[in-house]
Residue, then its C-alpha position, 0 to 999 in steps of 0.5 A: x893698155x899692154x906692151x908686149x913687144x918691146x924694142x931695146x935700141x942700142x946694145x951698149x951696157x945699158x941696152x943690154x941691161x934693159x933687155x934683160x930687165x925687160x925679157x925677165x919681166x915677160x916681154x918679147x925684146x928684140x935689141x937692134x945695135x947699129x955696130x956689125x961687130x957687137x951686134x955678131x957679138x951679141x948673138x954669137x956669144x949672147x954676151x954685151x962687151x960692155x957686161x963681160x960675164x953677164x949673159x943675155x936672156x935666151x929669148x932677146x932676138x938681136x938685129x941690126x935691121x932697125x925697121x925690123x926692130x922698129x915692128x914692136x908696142x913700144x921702143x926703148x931708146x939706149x943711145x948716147x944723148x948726143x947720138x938720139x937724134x940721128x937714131x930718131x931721124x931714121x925711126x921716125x918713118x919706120x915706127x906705127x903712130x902712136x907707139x911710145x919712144x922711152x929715151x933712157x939717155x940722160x943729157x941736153x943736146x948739143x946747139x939745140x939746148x934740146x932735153x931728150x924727149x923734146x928731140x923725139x917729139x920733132x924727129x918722130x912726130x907721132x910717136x909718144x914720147x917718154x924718159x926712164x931715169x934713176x938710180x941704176x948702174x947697168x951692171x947691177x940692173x943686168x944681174x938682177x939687183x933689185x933697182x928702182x927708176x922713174x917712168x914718166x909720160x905726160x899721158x898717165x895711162x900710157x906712163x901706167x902701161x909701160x910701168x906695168x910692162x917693164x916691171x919684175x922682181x927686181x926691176x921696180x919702175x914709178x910713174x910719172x907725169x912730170x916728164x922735164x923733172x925727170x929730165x932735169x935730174x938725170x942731165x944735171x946730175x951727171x954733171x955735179x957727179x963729175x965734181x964729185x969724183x973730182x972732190x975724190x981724186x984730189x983727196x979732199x975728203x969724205x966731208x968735202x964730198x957731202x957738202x959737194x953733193x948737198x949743194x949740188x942738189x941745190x943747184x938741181x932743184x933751182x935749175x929744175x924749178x926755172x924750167x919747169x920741174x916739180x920739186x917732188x920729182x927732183x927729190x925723187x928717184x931721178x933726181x936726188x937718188x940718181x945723184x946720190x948714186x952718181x956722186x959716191x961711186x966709180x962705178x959712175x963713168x961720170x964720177x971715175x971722170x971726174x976723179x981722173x981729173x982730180x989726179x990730174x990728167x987731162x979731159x982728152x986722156x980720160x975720154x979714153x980711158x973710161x968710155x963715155x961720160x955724158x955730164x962731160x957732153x952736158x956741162x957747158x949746155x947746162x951751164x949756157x941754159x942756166x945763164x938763160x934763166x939767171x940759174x945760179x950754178x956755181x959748181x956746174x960753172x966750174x965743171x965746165x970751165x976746167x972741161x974747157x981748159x979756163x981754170x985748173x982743178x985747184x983754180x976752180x976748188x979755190x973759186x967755190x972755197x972763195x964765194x962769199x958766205x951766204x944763208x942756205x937754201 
């Protein structure tokens, strides 16, 4: 199965990285961005302005005609998490049955408690639906840096064809199956990556951040096993190499996020000044599910409980230092 014409869906960082990857690798790409003024950007300048002074390549055609778009052997969906179910509502009609839907956004909807793939399932109904998820900052993946993510699909020849696909030099996909593990992982993550940056902002420590990061893993596997992950994709690429990356650098919206809260300002002033943190989004939908699952998540309940103005940063720092001691798992 061959996937020569594909679609990037969103020109944000991310959308653009991948269409580099993507026309690298040989593709024909068209990128679709819903904004008029990046979309002119894009084609005029041939340059993201989210990616100054990375150059988009010659061959990527950019559109903001979304059935034109929608005309390809697969879709690579780069919209927000909170924004892919209006993206697919519209797609649905305009996409060929059968055609594989690669959500490469990593969060749980809003209300629904929906994961991404489950959201394309019902808008789009005949399309296939996949997630693409790991360790990958878009800065990185546009320039060419070697990088290594998780494909997965519940059909395994289609999981191998997109992998074939997406694959170069420097961009090195692996196949999965196991759709909701590389799901859980990336949505989890974001979360526990706040935290992190929050460890980092108020100075605790490079040893505070290991143990943060440790027992934040823990909280992931348990929160996969309860809806279905396998704990060898957790262990992966998509689940501990995403949170590793996520967890120790500022290049990560969700740990500057979290690291702006440990300085002490609030949610609303940090939302503007660095862009979209989508663990902010996910904390207290992860939370609620885990609840559902009697999931024991005592890091992610501190998240959100400070991203909903209940505890300050130190309440909650005081509130984990507390918990009874306990065997590790």
């Amino acid at each position: 199965m061959t996937f020569d014409r594909i679609a990037v869906l969103g020109g944000g960082a991310w959308g653009t990285a991948l269409a580099n990857v993507t026309a690298r690798a040989g593709r024909k790409v068209t990128l679709w961005e819903f904004d008029a003024g990046n979309a002119e950007h894009l084609a005029s300048k041939r340059e993201s302005r989210f990616l100054p002074g990375v150059r988009i390549e010659d061959g990527i055609a950019v559109t903001r005609d979304l059935a034109e778009a929608s005309r390809a052997d697969a879709i690579l969906l780069v919209v927000p998490a909170q924004a892919i179910r209006s993206v697919c509502q519209t797609l649905g009609a305009a996409v060929a049955p059968g055609t594989p839907v690669i959500a490469c956004a990593k969060g749980i909807e809003h209300g629904t408690r929906k994961f991404m793939t489950e959201i394309i399932a019902e808008c789009a109904p005949k399309v296939t639906p996949a997630i693409l998820s790991g360790p990958s900052f878009a800065a990185d993946v546009a320039r060419g840096l070697p990088t290594a993510v998780t494909l997965a699909a519940a059909d395994e020849t289609i999981a191998a064809g997109l992998v074939q696909a997406l694959a170069s030099r420097t961009f090195r996909p692996y196949q999965s199956s196991d759709v909701r593990g590389v799901e859980v992982g990336g949505a989890s993550k974001n979360v526990l990556a706040i935290a992190c940056g929050i460890v980092t902002g108020r100075g605790l420590g490079a040893s505070a951040q290991a143990a943060l990061t440790t027992r934040g893993f823990a909280e992931l596997v348990r929160f996969g096993r309860a809806y279905g992950a396998k704990t060898e994709t957790m262990m992966g690429l998509s689940g501990l190499g995403d949170l590793i990356l996520t967890c120790g650098s500022p290049q990560s919206r969700n740990f500057s996020f979290g690291m702006n809260l440990g300085k002490g300002l609030t949610p609303k002033d940090i939302h503007g000044k660095t862009g979209l943190a989508e663990g902010a989004f996910t904390a207290p939908v992860l939370l609620e599910m885990a609840r559902d699952k009697a999931v024991d998540m005592p890091i992610a309940a501190a998240v959100a409980a400070m991203l909903s103005g209940q505890m300050s940063v130190d309440e909650a720092i005081e509130s984990l230092l507390a918990r009874p001691l306990r065997t590790e798992e």
